[in-house]
Backbone as a ProteinNet text record, in pm:
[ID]
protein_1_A
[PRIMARY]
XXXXXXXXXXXXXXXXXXXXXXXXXXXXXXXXXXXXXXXXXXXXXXXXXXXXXXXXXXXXXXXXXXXXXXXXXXXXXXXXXXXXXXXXXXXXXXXXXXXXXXXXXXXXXXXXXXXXXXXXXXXXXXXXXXXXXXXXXXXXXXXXXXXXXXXXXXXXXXXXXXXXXXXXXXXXXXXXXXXXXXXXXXXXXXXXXXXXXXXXXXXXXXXXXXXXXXXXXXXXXXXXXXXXXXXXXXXXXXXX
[TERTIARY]
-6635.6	-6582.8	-6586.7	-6565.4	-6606	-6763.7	-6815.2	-6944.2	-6978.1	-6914.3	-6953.6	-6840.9	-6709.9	-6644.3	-6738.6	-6761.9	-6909.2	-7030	-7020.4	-7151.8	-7107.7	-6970.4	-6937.5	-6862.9	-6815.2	-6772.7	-6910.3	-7021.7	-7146.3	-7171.7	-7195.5	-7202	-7170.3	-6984.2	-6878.2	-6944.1	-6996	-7007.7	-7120.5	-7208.5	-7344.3	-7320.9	-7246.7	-7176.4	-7101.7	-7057.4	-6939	-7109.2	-7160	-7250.4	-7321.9	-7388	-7456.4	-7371.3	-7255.5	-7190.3	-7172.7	-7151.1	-7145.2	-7248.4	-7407.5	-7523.8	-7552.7	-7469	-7483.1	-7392.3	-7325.9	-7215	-7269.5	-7403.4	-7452.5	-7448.3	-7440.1	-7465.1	-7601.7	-7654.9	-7759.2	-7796.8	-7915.7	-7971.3	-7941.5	-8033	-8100	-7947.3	-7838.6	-7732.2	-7613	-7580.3	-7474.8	-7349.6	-7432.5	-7301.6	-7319.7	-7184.9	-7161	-7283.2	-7368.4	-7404.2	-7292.7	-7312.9	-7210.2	-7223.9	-7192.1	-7223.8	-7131.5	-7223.7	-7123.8	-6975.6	-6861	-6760.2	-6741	-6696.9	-6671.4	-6550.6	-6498.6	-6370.6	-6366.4	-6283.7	-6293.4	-6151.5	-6178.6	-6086.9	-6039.3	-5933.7	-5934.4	-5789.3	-5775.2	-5697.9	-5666.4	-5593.1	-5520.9	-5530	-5564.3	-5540.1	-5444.9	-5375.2	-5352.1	-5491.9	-5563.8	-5687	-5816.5	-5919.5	-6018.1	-6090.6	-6101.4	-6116.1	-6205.4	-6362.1	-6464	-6513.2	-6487.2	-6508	-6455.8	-6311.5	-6218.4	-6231.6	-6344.5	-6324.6	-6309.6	-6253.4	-6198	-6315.2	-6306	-6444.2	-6340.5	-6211	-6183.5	-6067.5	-6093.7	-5999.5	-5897.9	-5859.1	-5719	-5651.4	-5699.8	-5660	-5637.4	-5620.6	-5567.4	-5729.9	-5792.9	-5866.3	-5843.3	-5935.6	-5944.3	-6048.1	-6083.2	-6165.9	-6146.3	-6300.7	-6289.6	-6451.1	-6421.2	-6556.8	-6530.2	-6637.4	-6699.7	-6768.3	-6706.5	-6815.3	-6787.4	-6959.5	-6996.4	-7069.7	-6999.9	-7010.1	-7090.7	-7179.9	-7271	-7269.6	-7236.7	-7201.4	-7205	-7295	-7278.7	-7328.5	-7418.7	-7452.3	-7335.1	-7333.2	-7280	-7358.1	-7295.8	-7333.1	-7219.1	-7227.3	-7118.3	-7167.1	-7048.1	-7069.9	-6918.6	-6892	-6812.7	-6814.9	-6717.7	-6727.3	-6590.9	-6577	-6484.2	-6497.4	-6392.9	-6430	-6402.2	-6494.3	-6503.2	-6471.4	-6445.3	-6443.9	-6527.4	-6645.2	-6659.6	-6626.6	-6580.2	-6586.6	-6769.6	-6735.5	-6822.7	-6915.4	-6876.6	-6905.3	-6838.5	-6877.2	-6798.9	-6882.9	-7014.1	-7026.4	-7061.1	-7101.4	-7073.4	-6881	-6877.1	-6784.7	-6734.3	-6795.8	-6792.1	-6919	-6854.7	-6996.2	-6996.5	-7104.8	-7108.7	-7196	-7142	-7181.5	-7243.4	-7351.3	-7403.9	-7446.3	-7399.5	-7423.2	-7463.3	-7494.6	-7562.9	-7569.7	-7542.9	-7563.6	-7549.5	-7527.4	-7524.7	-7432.3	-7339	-7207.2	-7205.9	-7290.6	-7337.8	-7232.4	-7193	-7132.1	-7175.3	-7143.9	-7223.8	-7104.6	-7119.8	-7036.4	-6911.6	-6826.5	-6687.3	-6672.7	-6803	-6826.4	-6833.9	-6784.8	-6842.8	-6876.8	-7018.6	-7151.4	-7168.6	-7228.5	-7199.8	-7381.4	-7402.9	-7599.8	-7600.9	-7596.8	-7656.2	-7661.1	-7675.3	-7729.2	-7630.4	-7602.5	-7537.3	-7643.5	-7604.4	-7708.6	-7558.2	-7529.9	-7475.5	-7535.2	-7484.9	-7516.9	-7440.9	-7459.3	-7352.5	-7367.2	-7288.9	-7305.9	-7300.7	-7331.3	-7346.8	-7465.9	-7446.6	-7509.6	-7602.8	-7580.8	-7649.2	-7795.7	-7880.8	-8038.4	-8070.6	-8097	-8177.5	-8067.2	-7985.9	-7876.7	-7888.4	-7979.2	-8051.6	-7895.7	-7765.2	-7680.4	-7690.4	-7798.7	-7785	-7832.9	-7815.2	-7850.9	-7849.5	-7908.5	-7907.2	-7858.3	-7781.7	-7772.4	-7763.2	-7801	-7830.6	-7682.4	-7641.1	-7541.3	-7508.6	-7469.7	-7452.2	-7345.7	-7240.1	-7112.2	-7069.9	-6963.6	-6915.3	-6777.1	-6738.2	-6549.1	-6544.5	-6428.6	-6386.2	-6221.5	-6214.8	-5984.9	-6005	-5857.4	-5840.1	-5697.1	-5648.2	-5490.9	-5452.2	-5328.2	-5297.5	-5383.6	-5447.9	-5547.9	-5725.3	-5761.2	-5904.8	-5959.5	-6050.2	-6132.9	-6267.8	-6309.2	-6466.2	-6506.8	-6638.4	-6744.9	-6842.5	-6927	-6981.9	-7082.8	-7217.4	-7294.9	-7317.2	-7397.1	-7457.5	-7549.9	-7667.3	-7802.3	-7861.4	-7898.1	-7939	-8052.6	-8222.6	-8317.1	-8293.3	-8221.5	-8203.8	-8056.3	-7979.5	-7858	-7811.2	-7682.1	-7616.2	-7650.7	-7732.7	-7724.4	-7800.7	-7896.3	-8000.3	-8149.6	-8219.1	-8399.3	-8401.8	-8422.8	-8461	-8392.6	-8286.5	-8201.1	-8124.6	-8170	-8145.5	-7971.7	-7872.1	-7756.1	-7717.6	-7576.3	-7576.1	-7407	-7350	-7208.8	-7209	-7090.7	-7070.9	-6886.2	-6870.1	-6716.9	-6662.4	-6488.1	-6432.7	-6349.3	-6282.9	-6176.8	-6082.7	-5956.4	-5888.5	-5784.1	-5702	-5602.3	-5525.9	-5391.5	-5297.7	-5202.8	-5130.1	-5034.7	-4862.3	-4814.1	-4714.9	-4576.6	-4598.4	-4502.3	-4564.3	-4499.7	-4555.7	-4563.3	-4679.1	-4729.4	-4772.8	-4726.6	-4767.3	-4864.7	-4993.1	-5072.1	-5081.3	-5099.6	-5146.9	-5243.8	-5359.1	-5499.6	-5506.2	-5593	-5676.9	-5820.5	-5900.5	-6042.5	-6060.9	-6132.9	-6242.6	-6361.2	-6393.6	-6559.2	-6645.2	-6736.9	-6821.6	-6951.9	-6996	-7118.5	-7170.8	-7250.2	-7397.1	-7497.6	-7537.9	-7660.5	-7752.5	-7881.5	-8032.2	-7995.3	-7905.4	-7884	-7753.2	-7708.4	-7574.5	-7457.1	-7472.4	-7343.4	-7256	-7204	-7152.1	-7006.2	-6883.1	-6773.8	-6725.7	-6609.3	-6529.5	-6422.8	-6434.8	-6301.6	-6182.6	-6052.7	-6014.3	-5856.6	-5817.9	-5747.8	-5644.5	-5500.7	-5404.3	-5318.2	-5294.7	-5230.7	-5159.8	-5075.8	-4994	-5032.6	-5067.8	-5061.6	-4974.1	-4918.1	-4816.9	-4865.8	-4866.9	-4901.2	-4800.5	-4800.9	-4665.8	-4692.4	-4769	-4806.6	-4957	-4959.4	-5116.2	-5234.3	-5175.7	-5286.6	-5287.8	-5167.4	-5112.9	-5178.5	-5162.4	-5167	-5154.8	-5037	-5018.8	-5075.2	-5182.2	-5165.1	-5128.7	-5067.9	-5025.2	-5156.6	-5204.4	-5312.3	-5258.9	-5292.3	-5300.3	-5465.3	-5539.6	-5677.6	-5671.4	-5806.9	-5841.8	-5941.2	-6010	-6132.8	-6116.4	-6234.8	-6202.4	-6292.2	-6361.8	-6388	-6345.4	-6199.1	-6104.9	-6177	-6289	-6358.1	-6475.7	-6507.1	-6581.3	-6542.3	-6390.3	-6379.5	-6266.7	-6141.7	-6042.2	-6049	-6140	-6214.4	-6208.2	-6219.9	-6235.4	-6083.8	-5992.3	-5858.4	-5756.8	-5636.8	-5576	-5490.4	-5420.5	-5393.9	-5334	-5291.8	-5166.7	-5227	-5243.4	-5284.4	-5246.7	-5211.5	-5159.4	-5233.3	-5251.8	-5372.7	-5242.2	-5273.8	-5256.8	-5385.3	-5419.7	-5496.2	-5478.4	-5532.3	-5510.2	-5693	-5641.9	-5768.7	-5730.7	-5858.4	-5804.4	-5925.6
-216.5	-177.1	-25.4	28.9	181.3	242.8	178.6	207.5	176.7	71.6	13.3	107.7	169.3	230.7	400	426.5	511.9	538	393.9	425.8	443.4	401.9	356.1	540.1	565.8	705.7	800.7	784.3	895.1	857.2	702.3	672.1	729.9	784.1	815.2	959.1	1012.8	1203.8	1199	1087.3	1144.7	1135	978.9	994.1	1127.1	1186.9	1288.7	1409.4	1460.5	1547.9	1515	1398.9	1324.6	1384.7	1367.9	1424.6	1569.7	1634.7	1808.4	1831.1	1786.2	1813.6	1815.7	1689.1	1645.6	1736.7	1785.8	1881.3	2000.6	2041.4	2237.9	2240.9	2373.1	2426.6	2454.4	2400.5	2398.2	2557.3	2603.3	2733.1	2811	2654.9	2693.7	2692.8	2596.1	2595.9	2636.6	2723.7	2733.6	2670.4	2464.7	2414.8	2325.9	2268.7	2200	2025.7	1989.5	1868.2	1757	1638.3	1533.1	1432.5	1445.6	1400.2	1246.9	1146.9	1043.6	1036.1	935.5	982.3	822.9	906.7	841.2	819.9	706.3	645.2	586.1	609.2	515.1	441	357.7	239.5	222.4	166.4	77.5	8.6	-86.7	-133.6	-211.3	-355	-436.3	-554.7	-649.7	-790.7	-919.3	-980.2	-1094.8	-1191.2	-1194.3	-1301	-1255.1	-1229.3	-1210.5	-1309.8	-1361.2	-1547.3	-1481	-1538.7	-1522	-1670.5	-1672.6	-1766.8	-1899.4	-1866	-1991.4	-2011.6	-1967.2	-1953	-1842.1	-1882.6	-1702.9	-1669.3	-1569.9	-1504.1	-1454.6	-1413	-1377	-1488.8	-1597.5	-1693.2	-1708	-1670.6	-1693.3	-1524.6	-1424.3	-1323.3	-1201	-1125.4	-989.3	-850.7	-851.2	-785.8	-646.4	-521	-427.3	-391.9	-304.6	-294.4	-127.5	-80.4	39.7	24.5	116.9	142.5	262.4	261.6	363.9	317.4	345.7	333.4	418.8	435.5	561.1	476.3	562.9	492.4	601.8	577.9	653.8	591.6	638.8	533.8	372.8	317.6	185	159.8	268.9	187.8	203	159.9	141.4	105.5	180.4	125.7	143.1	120.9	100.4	27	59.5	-9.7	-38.3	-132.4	-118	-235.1	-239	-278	-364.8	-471.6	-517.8	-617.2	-617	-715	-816.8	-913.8	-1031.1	-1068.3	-1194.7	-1310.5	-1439.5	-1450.8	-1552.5	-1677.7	-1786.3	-1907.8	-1975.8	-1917.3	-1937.5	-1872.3	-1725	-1568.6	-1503.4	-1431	-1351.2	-1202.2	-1174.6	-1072	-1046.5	-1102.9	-1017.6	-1011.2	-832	-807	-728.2	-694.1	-641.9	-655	-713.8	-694.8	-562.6	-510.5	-460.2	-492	-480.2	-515.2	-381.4	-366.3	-301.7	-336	-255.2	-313.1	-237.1	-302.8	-196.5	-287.3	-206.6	-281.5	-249	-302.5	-243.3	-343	-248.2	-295	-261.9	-364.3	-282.1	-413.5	-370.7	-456.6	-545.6	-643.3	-734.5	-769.6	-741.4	-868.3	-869.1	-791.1	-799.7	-834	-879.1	-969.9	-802.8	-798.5	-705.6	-760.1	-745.2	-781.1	-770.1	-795.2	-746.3	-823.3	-721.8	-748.4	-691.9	-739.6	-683.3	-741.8	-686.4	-736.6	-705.7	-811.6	-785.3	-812.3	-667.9	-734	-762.3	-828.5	-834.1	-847	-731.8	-723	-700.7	-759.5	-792.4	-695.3	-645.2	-552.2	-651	-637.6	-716.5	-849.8	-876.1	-1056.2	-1086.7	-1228.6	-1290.4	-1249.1	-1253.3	-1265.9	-1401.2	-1376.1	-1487.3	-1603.4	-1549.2	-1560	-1574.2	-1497	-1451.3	-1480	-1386	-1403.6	-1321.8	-1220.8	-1112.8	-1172.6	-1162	-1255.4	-1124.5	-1183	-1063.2	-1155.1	-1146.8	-1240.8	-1162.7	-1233.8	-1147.4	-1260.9	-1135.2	-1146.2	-1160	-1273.5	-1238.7	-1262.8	-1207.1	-1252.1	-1181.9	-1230.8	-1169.8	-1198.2	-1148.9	-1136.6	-1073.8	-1122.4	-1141.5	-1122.6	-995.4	-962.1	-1093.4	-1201.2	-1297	-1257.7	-1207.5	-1198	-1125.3	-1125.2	-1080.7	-1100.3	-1175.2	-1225.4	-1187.1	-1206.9	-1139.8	-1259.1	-1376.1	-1479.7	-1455.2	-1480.6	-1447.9	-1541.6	-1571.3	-1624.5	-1540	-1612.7	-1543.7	-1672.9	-1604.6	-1688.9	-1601.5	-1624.3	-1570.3	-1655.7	-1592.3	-1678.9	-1611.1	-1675.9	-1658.6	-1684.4	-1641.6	-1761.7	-1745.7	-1703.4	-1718.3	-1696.2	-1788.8	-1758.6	-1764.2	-1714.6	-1654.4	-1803.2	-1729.9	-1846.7	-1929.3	-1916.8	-2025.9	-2009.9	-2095.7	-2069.8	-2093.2	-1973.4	-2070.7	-2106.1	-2125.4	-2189.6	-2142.8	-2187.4	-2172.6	-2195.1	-2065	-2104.7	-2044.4	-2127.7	-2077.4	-2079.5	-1983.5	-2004	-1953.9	-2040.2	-2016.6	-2017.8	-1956.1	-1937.5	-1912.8	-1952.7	-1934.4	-1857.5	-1793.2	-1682	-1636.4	-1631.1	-1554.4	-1461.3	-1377.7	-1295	-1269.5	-1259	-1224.7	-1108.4	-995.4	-899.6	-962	-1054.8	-1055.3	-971.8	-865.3	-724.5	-647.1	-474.8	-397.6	-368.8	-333.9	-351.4	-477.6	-591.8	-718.7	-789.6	-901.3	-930.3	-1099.5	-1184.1	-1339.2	-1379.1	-1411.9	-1445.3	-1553.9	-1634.2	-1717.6	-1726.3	-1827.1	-1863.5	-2010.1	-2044.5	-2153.6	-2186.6	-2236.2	-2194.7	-2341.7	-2314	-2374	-2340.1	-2400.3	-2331	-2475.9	-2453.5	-2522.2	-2476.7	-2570.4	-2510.4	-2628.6	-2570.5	-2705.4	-2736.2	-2734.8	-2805.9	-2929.1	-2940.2	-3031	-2975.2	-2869.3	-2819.7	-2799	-2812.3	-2793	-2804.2	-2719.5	-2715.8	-2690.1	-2688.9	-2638.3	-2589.4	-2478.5	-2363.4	-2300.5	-2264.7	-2224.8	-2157.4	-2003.9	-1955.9	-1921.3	-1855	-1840	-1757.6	-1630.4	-1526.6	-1433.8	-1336.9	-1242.9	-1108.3	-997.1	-862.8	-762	-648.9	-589.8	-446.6	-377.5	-221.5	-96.5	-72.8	-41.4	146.1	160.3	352.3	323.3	451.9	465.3	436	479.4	431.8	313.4	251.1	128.6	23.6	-95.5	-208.6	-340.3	-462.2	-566.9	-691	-754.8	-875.1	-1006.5	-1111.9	-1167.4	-1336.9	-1399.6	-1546.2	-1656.3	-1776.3	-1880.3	-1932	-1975.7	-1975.9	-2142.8	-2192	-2389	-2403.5	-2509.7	-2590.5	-2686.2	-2794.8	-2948.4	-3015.4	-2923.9	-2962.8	-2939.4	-3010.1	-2965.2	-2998	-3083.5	-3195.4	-3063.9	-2964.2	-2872.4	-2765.5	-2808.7	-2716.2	-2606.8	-2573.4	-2498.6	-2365.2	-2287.1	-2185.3	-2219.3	-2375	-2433.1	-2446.2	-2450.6	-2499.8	-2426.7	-2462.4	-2420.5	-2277.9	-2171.9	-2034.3	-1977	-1891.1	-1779.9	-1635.9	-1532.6	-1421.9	-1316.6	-1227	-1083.8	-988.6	-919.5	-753.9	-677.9	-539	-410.6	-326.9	-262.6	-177	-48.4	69.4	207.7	220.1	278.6	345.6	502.1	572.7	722.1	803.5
406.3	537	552.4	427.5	444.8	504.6	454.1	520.8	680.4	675.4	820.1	909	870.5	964.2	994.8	868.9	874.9	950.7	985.2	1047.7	1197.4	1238	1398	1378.2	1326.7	1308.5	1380.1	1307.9	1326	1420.9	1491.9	1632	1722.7	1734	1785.3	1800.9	1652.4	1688.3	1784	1742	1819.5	1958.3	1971	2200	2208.5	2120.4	2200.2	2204.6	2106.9	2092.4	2259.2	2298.6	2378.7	2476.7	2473.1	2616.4	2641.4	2552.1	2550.1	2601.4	2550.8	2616.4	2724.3	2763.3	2910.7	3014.4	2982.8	3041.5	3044.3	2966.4	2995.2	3147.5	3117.7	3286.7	3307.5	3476.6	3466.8	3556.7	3470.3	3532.7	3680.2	3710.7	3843.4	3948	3932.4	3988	3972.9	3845.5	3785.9	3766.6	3783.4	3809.3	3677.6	3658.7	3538.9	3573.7	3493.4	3520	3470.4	3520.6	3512.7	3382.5	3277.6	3184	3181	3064.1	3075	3007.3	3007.9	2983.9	2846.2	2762.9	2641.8	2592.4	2528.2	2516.1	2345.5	2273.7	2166.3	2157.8	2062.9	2046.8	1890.8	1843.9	1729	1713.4	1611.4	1575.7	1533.2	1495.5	1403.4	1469.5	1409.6	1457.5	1345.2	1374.5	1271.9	1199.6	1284.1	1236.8	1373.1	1350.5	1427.8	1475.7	1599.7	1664.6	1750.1	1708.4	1808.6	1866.8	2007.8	2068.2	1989.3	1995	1953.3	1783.4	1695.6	1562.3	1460.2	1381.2	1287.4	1225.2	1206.8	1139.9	1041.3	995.3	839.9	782.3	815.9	723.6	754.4	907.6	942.1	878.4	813.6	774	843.9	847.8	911	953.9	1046.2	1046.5	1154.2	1073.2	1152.3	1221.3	1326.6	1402.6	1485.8	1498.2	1589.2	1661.7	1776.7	1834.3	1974.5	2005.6	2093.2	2203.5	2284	2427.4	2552.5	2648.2	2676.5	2842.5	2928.9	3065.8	3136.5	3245.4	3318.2	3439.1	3563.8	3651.9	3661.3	3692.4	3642.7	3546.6	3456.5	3300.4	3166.3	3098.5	2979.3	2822.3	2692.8	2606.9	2495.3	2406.5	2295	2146.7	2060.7	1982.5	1911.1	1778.3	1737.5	1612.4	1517.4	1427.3	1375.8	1264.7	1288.5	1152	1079.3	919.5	928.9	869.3	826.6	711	715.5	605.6	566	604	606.5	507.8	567.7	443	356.6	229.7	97.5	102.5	180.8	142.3	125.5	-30.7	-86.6	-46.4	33.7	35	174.4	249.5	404.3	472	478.3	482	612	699.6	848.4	945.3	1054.3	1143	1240.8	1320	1387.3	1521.3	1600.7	1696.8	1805.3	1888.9	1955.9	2095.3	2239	2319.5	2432.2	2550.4	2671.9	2763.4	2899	3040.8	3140.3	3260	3374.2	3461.3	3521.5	3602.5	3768.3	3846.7	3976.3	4020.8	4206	4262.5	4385.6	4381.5	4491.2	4573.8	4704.9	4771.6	4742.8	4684.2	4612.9	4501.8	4437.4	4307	4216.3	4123.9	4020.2	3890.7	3868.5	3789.1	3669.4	3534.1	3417.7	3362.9	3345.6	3304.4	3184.4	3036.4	2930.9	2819.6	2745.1	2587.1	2460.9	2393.8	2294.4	2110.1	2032.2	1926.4	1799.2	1746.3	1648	1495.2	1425.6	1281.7	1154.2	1026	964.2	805.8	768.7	653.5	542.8	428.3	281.1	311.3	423.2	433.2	294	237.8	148.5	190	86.1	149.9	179.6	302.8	391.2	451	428.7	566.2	690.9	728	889.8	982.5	979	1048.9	1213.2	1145.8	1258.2	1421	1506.7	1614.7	1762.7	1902.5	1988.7	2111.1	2179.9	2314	2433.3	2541.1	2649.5	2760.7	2845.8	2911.9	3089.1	3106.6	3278.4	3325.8	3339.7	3369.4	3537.4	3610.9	3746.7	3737.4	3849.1	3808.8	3982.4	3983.1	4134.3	4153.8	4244.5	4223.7	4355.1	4355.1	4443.9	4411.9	4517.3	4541.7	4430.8	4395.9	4280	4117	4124.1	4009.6	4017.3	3896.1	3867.6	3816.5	3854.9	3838.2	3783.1	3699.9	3668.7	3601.7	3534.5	3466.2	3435.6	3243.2	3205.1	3102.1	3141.3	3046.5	2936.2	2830.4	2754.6	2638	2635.8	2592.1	2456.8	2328.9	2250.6	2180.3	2163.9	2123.2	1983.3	1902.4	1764.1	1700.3	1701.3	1672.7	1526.8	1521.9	1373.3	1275.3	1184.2	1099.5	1091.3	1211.4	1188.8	1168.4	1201.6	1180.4	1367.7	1442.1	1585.2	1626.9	1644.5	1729	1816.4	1942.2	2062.4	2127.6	2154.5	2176.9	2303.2	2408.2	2535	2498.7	2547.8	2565.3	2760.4	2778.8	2910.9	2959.4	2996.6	2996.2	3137.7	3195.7	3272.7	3231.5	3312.4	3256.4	3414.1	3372.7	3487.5	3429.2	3489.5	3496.3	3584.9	3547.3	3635.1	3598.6	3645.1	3620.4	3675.5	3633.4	3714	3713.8	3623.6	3627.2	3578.9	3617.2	3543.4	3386.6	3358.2	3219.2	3146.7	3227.8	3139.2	3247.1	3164	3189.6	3119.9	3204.9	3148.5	3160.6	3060.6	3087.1	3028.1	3055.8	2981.3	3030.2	2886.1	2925.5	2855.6	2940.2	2876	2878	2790.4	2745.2	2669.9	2635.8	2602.7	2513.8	2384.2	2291	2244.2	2292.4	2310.2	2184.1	2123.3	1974	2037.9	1983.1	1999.8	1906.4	1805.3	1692.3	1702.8	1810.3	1854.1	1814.2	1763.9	1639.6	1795.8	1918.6	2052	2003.5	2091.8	2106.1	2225.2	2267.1	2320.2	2316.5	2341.2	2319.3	2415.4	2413.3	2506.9	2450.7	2543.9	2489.8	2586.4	2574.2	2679.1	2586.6	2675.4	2634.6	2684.1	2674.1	2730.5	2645.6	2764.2	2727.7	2771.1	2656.5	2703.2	2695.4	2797.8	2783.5	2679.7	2561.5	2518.7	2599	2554.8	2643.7	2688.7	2773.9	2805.4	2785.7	2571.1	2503.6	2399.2	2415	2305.6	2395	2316	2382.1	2307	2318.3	2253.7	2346.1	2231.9	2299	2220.5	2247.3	2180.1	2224	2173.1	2193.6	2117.5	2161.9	2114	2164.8	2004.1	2033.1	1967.9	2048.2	1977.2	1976.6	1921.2	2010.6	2015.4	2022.7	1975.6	1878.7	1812.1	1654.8	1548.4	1550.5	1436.6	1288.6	1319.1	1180.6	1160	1211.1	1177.7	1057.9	1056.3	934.4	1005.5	891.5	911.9	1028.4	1040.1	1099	1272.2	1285.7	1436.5	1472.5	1382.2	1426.6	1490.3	1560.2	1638.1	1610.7	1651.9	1599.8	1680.5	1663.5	1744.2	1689.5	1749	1700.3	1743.1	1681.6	1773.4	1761.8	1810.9	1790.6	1848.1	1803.3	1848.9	1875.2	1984.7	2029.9	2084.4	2036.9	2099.7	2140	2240.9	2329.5	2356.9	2312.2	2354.1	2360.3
[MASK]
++++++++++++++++++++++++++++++++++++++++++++++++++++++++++++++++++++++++++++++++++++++++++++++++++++++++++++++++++++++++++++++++++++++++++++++++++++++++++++++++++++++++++++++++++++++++++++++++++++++++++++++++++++++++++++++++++++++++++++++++

């Protein structure tokens, strides 16, 4: 995990460097150019649950990252440890991403690519995988409604295999600082390995830059193995 926080660290210098550049003053105008604006993140979770299953054993994981906005584009990255069950040596993944956030119609849009990659992996593992993203989200009254696909032609773990997750999701604020979301979803393999997942939760703003959320995560392939089963999870998050 040292390495892998390493590498999201040099990430982090090179966006801030990336932005100073972007900020010279230009010659011909003596005005400041508009560089993009960069944010990092990290923090603590009880158990790390990707799409309804744990990736460290039901165990305690940490996580940081970086991301760097340009009017509607975006990219980022960030990192986050694993456990896998009957691996003893892949020990953090990192994840890398980019896209574009334009608005339609009241709809606001989400176009991009996610590559995920995993530090230690066994040889010939082939966990590393890239999925491409289309999600929209919509404010309706007090609440934020959206959906999101996302498509894979080679997913974690396999030879070829073709995976789709597709998800519902809403939000609501019903006081200040606190937030109730849930989602439900769906993962699809050409291999039948298919589930369904779904989660419901409360977030609490503690400052500006804190943030608690508290989940209860499931699916309904409990016969898939401990990893699929039902959970409660808390994170802490600072953004700054």
């Amino acid at each position: 995990m040292r390495k892998t926080l390493s590498t999201v660290v040099c990430i982090a210098a090179f966006g801030m460097c990336g932005a100073a550049s972007a900020q010279d003053t230009d010659p011909d105008t003596t005005r400041a150019r508009s560089g993009p604006s960069i944010s990092f993140n990290a923090g603590v979770s009880s158990d790390y649950v990707f799409r309804g299953v744990s990736q460290t054993k039901g165990d305690p994981a940490v996580f940081i990252g970086v991301d760097a906005t340009q009017g509607r584009f975006y990219a980022g990255a960030s990192a986050t440890t694993v456990d896998f069950v009957g691996d003893k040596d892949t020990d953090a993944e990192i994840d890398l991403y980019a896209g574009v956030r334009p608005e339609f119609r009241g709809f606001n849009l989400d176009l991009g690519v996610v590559s995920y990659l995993y530090v230690g992996q066994p040889g010939g593992a082939d966990y590393n995988y890239v999925e491409l993203k289309a999600a929209a989200s919509r404010a309706v009254g007090p609440a934020t409604l959206g959906a999101a696909v996302y498509w894979s032609p080679d997913f974690f773990g396999s030879t070829e295999d073709q995976a789709t997750y597709a998800e519902v999701n809403g939000a609501v604020s019903p006081a200040d600082r606190w937030t109730v979301s849930a989602a439900l979803g769906r993962q699809w393999l050409s291999s039948d390995l298919d589930y369904t997942t779904w989660n419901l939760g409360v977030g609490y703003t503690l400052t500006p830059h804190l943030a608690l959320d508290v989940r209860y995560y499931d699916t309904d392939q409990h016969d898939f193995g401990s990893p699929y089963g039902a959970r409660a999870v808390a994170s802490l998050k600072a953004i700054f």
